[in-house]
N, C-alpha and C positions, 0 to 999 in steps of 0.2 A: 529630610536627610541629606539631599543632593544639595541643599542649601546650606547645610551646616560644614559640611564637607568645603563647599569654596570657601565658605570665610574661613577655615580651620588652615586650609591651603596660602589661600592669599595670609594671613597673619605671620606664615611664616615666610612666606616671600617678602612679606616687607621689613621681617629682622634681620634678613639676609642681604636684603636692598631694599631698605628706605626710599618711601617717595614722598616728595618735597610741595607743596603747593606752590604752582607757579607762579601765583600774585604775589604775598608775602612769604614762600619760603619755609613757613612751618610744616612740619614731617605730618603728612597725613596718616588718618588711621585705615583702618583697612577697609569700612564701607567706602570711604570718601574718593575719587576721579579728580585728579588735575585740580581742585579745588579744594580745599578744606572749608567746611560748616561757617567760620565767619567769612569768608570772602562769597561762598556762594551765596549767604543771606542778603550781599550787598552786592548783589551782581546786577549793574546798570542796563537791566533790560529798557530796548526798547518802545514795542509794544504795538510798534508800526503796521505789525501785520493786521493788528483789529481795525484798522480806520484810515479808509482808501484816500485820504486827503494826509499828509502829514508834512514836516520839515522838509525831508528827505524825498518825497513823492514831489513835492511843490520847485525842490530846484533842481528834480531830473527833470519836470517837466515846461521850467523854464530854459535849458539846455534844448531842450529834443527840439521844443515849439519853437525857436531864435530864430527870426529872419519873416516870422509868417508875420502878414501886416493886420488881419483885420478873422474876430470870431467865427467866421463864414467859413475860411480858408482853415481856419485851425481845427473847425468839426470837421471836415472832409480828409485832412489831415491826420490827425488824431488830437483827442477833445483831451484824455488827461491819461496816462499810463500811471500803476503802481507802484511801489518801491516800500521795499522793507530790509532792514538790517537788525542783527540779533541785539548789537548792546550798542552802547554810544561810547566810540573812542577819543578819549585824550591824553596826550603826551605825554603827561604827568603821571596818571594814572598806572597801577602796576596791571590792570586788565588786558591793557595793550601789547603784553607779550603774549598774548593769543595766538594773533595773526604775524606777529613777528617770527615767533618762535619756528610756527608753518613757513613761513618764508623764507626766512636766512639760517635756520636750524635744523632743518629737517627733520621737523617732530609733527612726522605724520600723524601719528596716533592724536595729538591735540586737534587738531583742523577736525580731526572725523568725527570726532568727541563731541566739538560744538555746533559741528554743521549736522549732524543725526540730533540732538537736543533744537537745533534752529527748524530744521525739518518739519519735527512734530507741531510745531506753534504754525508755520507758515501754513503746510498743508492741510489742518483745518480751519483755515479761514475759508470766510466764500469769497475773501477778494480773491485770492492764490487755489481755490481748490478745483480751477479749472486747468491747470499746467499743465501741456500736454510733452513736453521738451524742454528739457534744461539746457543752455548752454552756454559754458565757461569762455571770460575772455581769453583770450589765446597772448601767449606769447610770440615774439619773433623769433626765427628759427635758430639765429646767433645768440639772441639770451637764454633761449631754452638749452642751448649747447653749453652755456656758460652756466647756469645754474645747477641744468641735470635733471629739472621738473616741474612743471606749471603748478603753484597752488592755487590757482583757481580750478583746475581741474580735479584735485585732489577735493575742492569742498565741493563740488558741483557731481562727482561721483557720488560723494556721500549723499548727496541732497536727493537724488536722483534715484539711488537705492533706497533710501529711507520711506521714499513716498511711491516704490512703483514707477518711476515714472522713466524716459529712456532721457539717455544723456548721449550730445551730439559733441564728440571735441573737435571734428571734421571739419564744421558747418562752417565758421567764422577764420580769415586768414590773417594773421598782423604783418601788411606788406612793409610798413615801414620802420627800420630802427631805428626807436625813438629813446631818445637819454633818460635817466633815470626823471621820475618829474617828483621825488621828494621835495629836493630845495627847488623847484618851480614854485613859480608865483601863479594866483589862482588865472589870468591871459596867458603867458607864459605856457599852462598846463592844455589851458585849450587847444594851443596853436600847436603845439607837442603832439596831438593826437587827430589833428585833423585829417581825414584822409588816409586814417592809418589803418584802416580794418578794410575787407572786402568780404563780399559772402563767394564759397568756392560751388560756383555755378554749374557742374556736372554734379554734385553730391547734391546739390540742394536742390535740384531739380526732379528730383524723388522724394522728397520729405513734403509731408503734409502736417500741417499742426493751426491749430486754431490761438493758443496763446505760449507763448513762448518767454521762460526764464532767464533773463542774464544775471547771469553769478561773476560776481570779484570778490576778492577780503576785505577789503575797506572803501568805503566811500567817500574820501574826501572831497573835492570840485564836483566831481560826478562826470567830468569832463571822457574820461577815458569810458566809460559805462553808457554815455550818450553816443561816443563814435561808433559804439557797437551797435546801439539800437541804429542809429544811421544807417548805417548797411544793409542789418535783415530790412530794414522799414524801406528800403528802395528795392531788395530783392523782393519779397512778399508781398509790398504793398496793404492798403489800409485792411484787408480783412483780418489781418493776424494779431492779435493782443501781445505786445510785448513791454513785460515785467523786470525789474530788476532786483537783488538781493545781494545782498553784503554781509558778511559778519561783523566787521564793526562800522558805523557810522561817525563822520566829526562835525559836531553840529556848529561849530563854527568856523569861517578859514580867511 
């Protein structure tokens, strides 16, 4: 009955306002969220979380490992960290106003939408279902004043509520304002972010966690997502497992 009553409800909210699928723009019907039936059937999932080796795991963990000279040095180091992102983003593609939308629109309800659907996939794997702490790259304090609000924090709440698990937005500092690294070239993007995170050493000195989450919306270089693991991985050193997640992924740059 309680069932019948929302769709009777929402039916009529949606002839009084229309919602649009954000891919292609056709008017959803009333079961359908942000998607309508043929864009979700093609929704480029990608599937990262079932298989601790992937695209996206292979060039976080050529970023994190850079500089270490020999296998010896890279176990004691860290041997291979995970990485998973929900779909695979291209430019062209109308899926990419996902993570856009969250960013320059302010359409929280989407970010939450796909980050609570990314949730369930990630948090039961057994690569990911040991997370003991989410947490969001951080903005700098001038862009966060210019924007009004970090989305990564907005999916990384979500992520974090979905699976139980606590979310730290504290932990991680962005000391440096760094330029936008869109039209960055993929050196360019690295040197853009080098040195730019620090862990805030009174707060994280009471946190204990055994594998730890970093969340952004998109991974493209991976460069900014490696600066982060940098930091916790010199605050915490090798006992701590740290992970990475995205909503979209660009699998090539």
């Amino acid at each position: 009955m309680a069932g019948e009553l929302e769709y009777y409800l929402g039916s009529l909210a949606d002839l009084a306002l229309p919602r649009h699928c954000i891919v292609c723009g056709r008017r959803l019907e009333t079961r359908e969220s942000h998607l309508c039936i043929y864009c979700a059937a093609d929704f480029p999932f990608t599937f990262f979380w079932n298989t601790a080796r992937n695209e996206m795991s292979d060039r976080y963990n050529a970023l994190i490992n850079r500089g270490i000279e020999n296998e010896e040095a890279a176990t004691e180091y860290e041997r291979y960290s995970n990485a998973a992102a929900l779909f695979f983003y291209h430019s062209e593609a109308g899926f990419r106003k996902i993570p856009q939308l969250l960013k320059y629109r302010k359409r929280f309800a989407v970010g939450r939408h796909f980050a609570g659907l990314f949730a369930g996939m990630v948090f039961s794997s057994e690569i990911f279902r040991t997370v003991d702490m989410v947490v969001p790259v951080p903005l700098h304090r001038r862009r966060l004043r210019e924007r009004g609000y970090n989305q990564a924090e907005i999916l990384a709440g979500e992520l974090g509520m979905a699976g139980g698990i606590r979310v730290r937005n504290d932990l991680l500092k962005r000391e440096k304002y760094t330029v936008s690294q869109t039209r960055l070239g993929v050196e360019d993007k690295k040197s853009n972010v080098r040195g730019a995170f620090s862990v805030a050493g009174k707060i994280a000195a009471g946190c204990s966690s055994s594998h730890i989450l970093v969340v952004d919306d998109v991974f493209t270089t991976g460069a900014t997502i490696a600066a982060c693991h940098h930091a916790l991985r010199g605050f915490f050193g090798p006992r701590v497992r740290i992970s990475a997640a995205t909503l979209g992924f660009v699998s090539s740059v």
